[in-house]
LUMROFI-200720 format. One record per atom (N, C-alpha, C): z, y, x. Coordinates in steps of 0.2 Angstrom, whole numbers, plus 5000, padded with zeros to 4 digits. Layout:
ZYX/...
This chain:
517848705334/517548675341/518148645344/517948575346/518348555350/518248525355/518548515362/518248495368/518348435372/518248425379/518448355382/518148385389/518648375392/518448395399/518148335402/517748325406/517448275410/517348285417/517348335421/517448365426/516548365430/516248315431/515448305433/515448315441/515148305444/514748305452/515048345453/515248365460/515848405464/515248455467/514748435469/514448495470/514148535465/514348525460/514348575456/514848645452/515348605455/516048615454/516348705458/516548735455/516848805456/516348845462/515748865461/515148885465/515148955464/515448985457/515349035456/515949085456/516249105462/516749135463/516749215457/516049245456/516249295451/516049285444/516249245442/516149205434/516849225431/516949225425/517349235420/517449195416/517049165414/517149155406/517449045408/518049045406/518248965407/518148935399/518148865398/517848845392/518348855386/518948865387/519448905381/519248975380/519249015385/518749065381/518349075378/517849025382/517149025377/517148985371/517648965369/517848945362/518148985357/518649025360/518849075357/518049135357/517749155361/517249195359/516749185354/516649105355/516349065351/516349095343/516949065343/517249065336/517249125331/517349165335/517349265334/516549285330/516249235333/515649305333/515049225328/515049165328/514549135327/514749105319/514249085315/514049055311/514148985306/513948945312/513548875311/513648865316/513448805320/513448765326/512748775330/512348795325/511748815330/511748865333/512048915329/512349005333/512648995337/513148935336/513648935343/513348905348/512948865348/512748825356/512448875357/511948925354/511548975359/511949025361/512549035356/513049105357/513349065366/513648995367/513948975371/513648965378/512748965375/512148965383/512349025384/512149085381/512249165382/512749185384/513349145384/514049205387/514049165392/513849095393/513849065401/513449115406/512849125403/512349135407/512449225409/512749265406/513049335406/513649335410/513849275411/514749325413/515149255416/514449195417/514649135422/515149095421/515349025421/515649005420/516148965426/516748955423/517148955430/517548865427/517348835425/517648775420/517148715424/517548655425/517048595425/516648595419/516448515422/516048515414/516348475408/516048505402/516448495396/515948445390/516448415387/515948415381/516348445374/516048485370/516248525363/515848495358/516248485353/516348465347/516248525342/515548535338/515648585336/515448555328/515748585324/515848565315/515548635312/515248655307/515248695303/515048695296/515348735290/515548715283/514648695281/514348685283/513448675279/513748575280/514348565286/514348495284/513748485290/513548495296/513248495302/513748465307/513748435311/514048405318/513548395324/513848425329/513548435335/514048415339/513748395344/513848375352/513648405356/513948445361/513648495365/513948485373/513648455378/513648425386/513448495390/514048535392/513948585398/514248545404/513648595409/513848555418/513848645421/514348665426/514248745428/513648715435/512848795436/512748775440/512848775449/513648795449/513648785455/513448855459/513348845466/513148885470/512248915467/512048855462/511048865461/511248925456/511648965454/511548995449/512049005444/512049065441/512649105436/512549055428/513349035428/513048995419/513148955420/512848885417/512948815414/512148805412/512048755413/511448695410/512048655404/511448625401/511848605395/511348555390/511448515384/511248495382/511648455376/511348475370/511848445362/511248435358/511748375354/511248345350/511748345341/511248345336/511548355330/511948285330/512548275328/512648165326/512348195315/512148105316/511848095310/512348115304/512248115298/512648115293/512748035291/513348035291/513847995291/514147935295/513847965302/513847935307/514447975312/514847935315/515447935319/515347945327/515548005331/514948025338/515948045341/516047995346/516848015349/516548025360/516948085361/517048085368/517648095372/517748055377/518448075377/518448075385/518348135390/518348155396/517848125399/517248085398/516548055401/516048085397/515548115401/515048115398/514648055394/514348095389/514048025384/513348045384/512948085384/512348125382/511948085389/511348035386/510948005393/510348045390/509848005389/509148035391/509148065381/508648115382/508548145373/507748165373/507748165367/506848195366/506848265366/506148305370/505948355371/505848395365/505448345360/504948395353/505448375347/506248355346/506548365340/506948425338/506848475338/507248535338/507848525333/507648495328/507848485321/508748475323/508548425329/509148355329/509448365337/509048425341/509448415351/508948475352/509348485357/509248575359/509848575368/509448625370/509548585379/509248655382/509648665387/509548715393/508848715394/508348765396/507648745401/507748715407/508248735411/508648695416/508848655418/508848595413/509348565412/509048485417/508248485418/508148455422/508148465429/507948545429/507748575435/508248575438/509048615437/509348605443/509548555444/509548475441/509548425444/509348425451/508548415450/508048405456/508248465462/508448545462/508548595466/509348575469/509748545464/510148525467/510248445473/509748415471/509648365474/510048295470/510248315463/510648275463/510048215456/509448235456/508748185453/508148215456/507848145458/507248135462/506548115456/506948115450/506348045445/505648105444/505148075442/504648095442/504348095434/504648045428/504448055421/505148085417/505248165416/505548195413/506048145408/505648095404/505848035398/506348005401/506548005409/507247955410/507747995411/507748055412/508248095417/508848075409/509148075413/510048065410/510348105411/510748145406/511248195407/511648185412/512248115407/512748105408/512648065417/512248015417/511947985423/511948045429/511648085428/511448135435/512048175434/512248215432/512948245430/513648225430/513648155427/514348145428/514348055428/514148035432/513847985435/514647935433/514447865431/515047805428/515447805434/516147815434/516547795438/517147755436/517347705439/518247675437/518347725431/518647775432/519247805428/518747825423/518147855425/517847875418/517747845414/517747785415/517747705410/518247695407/518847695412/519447665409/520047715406/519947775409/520447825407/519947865400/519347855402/518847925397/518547855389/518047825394/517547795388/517947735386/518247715388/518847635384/519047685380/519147745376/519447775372/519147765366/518447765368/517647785365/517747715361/517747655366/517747585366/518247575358/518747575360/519247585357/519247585348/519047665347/518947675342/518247645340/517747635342/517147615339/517347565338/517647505340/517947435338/518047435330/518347505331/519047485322/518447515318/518047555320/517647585316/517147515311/516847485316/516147445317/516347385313/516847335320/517147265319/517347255310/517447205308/517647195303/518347185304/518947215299/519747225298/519847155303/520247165307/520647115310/520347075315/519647095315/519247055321/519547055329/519647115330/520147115337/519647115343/519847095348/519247095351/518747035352/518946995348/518246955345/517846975340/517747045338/517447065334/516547085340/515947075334/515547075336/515447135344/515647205341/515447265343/515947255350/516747255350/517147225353/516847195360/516547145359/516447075364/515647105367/515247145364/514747165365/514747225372/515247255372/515247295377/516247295381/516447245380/516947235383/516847245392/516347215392/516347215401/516147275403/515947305399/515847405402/516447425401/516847405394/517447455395/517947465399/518047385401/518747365405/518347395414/517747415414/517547415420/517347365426/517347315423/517347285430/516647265430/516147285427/515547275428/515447315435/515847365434/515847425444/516247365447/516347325447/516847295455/516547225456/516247175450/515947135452/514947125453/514747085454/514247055454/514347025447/513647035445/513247015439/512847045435/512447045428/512147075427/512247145425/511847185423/511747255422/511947265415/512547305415/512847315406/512547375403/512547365396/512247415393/512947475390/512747525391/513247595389/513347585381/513947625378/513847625373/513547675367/513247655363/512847685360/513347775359/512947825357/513047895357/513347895350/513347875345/513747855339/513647785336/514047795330/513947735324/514147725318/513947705313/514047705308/514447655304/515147695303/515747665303/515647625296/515947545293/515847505290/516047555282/516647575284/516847605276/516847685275/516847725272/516847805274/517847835276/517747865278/518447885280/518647935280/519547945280/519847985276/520148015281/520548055281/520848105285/521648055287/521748015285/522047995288/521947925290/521447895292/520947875297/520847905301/520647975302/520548015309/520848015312/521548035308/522448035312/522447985315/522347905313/522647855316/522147825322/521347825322/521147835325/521347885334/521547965331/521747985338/522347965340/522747915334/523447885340/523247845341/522547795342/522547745344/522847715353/522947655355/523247625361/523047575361/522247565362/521947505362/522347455358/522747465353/522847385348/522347345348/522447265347/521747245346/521247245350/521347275356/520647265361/520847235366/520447215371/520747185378/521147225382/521147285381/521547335385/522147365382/522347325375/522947335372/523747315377/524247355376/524847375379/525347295379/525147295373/525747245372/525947175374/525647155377/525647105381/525347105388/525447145389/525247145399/526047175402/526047165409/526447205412/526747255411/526247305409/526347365404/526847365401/526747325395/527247315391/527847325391/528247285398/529047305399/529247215397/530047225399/530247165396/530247135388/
């Protein structure tokens, strides 16, 4: 199991003065007692909802040996209640699923048990909180009403996301002229938040990387510094002389 802090709506933030359980323990307990990744998300709803949670909101990375990968979005409820709402989806086999301090989890299906699996509350304290008003369950967004696009969530979280989906997708050397690259460049860099213009589309929840990958692909992957993108180091003021 592994995680990413994303922090989420501030009124939902530290409500539960007698909660216990922070998201490294519940990883650690996690780990102790569950199976599989299915055991764990409902072991991870269960110890929230017993003994409250006192952690922003996270997204966990859960792997287990059957060869399963799951995605698991908690938000704590705040003053409305002991616990966390929550929401995870299986990623596909052989499909590449990265988060890195933004939530990514938007709207999901109700009837795939197979493939996503979600709090009962996970719409409801929305609306009690006031923080969704929508009237067809099909649009409500995780990520949207909980941890709503910001500057830094873009630039410091999901340009991380950007980043590696580039090298994954793009074809060797493409840079940011590569298809995937230029496709969502203006969401990465953010400035779709500061200017006028039209409405950008988010990046997809996974993708299916051109070659299969090795372990030390992953590595090089989490050292990545936007080489090759428009938000690469080496040539900006950044840079240095």
């Amino acid at each position: 199991i592994g995680e990413t802090t994303f922090g989420g709506h501030s009124s939902l933030l530290f409500g539960q003065p007698d909660s216990k359980m922070d998201y490294g323990s519940l990883i650690y307990w996690t780990l102790r007692r569950a199976s599989n990744c299915r055991d764990a998300i409902e072991t991870m709803a269960a110890v929230v909802d017993e003994f409250g949670y006192v952690s922003e909101g996270e997204s966990f990375s859960l792997a287990d040996r059957s060869g399963e990968v799951w995605v698991m979005e908690m938000m704590p409820r705040g003053k409305y209640g002991l616990g966390a709402t929550w929401v995870a989806m299986r990623v596909p086999d052989g499909s590449v699923m990265a988060h890195a301090n933004q939530a990514r989890i938007r709207t999901f299906p109700r009837d795939d048990s197979e493939n996503w699996m979600y709090a009962e509350d996970v719409v409801e304290l929305a609306r009690t909180s006031g923080l969704w008003n929508g009237t067809d369950e099909s649009d409500f967004s995780f990520s949207d009403v909980y941890n709503p696009i910001t500057f830094s969530g873009v630039r410091f979280g999901d340009a991380r996301v950007y980043a590696m989906f580039s090298r994954l997708v793009d074809e060797e050397g493409a840079g940011p002229n590569g298809a995937f690259a230029k496709k969502y460049e203006r969401y990465a860099t953010a400035l779709h938040l500061k200017e006028d213009g039209p409405a950008v589309d988010r990046m997809p929840l996974y993708v299916q990387p051109r070659t299969p990958l090795t372990m030390a692909d992953v590595r090089s992957l989490m050292r990545d510094r936007y080489e090759g993108t428009v938000l690469r180091f080496d040539d900006d003021a950044g840079a240095g002389p």
